[in-house]
C-alpha positions, 0 to 999 in steps of 0.5 A: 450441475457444478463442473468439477472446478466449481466444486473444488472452489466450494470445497476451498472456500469453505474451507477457508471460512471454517478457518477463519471462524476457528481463528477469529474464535481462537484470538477471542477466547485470549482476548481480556477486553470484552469489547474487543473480544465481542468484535471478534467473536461477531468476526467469527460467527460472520465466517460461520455463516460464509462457511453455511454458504458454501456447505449448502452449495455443496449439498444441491450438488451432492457433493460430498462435505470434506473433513474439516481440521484447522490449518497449520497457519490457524493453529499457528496463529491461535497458539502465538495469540494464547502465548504471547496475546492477541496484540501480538498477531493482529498485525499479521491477521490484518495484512492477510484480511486487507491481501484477501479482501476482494476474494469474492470479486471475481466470484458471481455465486459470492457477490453478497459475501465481497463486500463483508470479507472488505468489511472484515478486513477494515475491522482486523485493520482497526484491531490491529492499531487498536488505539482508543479514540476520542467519539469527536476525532471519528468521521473524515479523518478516521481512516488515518488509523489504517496501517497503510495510510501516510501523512500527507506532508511527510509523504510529499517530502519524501517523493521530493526527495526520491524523485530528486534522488532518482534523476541525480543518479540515473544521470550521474551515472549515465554521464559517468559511464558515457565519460568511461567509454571515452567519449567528448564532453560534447557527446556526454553532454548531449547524451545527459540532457537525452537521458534527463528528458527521457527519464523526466518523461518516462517518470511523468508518464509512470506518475500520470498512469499510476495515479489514474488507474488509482483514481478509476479503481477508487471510482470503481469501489465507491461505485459498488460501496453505494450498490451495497448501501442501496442493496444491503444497508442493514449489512452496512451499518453493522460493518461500520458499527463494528469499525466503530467497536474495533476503533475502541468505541463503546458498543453502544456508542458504536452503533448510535454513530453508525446509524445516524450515519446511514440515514444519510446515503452520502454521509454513510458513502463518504464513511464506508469508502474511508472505513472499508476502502481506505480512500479519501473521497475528497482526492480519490488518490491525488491529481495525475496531472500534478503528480505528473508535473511534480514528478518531471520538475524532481526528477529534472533538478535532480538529473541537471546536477552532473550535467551543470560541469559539462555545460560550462567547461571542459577539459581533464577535469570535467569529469571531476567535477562532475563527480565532485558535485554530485557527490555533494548533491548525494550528500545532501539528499541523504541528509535530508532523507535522515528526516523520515528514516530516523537515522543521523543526517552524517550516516545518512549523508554518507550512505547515500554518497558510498552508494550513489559513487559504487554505482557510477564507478560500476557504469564508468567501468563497463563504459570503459569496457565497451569504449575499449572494445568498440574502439 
């Protein structure tokens, strides 16, 4: 007999797929493509057969099937979709299918539903982008369509330059708030190279970590993406064939690709983990140790600038230096930040240096305070 608790997770559940049937239906009913309206109406009667799940599940119990009405977020959704098109709310569909894709996991009683609801929420994403794509541009680098991929190298330049970013003003104004308090150049000295190692080792450690626990998780995924090909290929290659469709691909076409991939078991795992995983199998999410490496080195460079004056000279004006030069360092990372946020290199350069000597002058101030008070 189901505890209580369970019966509330089927009621939920159902309630939830009803909901997504009314919505997916809703979005095809405004939808003028043919082809993107039969994509979603599969999405629609998928959610149906989810809803059958649950409803059957209640009745072995005996539990009473609640009353069904669309939630204000379906109808919300499905009058902006009638309104203004369904271009117009697929962006906001997608990011909710991508938050909701792994529901099911911790769900023993709906493993055969996880790996559709991952499935739905590649083919929301791919609606979402909705770009017609040539058949030859479709295979390793299909997933470059997904809302939250980068490129590559753009991505590389701007974790250089944040990384950069972060060691010159954590060390700005740690040295600035150290000079604030009164102390030595030779005290602020040691403590600008205590804080550059411990915060170059603390950003390799966070790198490492992150990139690991991103690299296990894909391993993990791709692991059960090949349980499911193995399990359910039939499932598989209709989830693929309509990524395919969504991607702007002729049905027919659509389902050739997607079963010539699937007599390939490697080939349909390579696809399926860029379709519905989002990852690229070849890097599973990068190296952690050059992550790690490349992270210390940026943030280092960065974290040597305000300390460079204290190394060389001293008197009066070392702290004058010092700010002088980082706000020159500030000045040309914002620069540089101009090439991936579209504003121009002066606004840029200018924010960046306001910014970075607001928070020095709010660290040299409470260093100052503390210096007054501890003395």
């Amino acid at each position: 007999m189901p505890r209580p608790e369970d019966l509330a997770r089927y009621r939920a559940n159902l309630r939830a797929e009803l909901d997504g049937a009314a919505l997916y239906r809703a979005i095809a009913e405004a939808e003028q493509d043919p082809a993107r309206r039969a994509v979603l109406m599969e999405l629609s009667l998928a959610e149906t057969r989810h809803a059958a799940l649950w409803r059957k599940k209640l009745r072995a119990a005996g539990a009473p099937e609640p009353h069904y009405a669309p939630s204000l977020r379906t109808r919300l959704l499905g009058a902006l979709a009638r309104r203004f098109g369904p271009r117009f709310v697929m962006p906001s569909l997608a990011a909710a299918e991508y938050a909701d894709r792994d529901k099911y996991a911790s769900q023993a009683d709906a493993a055969a539903l996880s790996a559709d609801e991952r499935g739905h929420a590649s083919v929301v994403s791919a609606l979402a982008t909705g770009g017609q794509r040539p058949a030859a541009s479709i295979g390793s680098d299909i997933a470059r369509a997904e809302p939250w991929h980068r490129s590559a190298s753009g991505n590389d330049l701007r974790a250089a330059v944040l990384g950069a970013n972060d060691g010159l003003v954590s060390n700005f104004c740690l040295i600035i708030g150290i000079a604030g308090a009164g102390a030595a150049a030779r005290t602020v000295l040691l403590s600008g190279v205590a804080g550059l190692v411990a915060g170059a080792c603390s950003m390799a450690l966070g790198e490492w970590l992150s990139v690991t626990n991103a690299r296990e998780l894909a391993r993990t995924q791709i692991s059960r993406e090949a349980e499911e090909i193995e399990q359910t290929p039939e499932a598989e290659q209709h989830e693929l064939a309509l990524i395919y469709q969504a991607k702007g691909l002729p049905r027919p076409e659509a389902q050739r690709i997607a079963a010539d991939l699937m007599r390939d078991r490697q080939g349909a795992l390579d696809a399926l983990t860029r379709e519905e995983l989002g990852i690229d199998p070849a890097e599973l999410g990068g190296n952690p140790w050059r992550a790690a490496g490349t992270s210390f080195l940026l943030f280092s460079l960065g974290a040597c600038i305000p300390l460079l004056p204290y190394i060389r000279l001293g008197g009066p004006w070392v702290g004058w230096l010092c700010v002088g030069l980082s706000a020159a360092a500030l000045a040309v990372i914002g620069g540089l930040t101009s090439l991936f946020n579209g504003r121009s290199p002066a606004f840029s350069a200018a924010r960046q240096v306001v910014f970075g000597c607001a928070a020095a002058a709010v660290t040299y101030g409470v260093g100052r305070l503390l210096g007054v008070a501890l003395s």
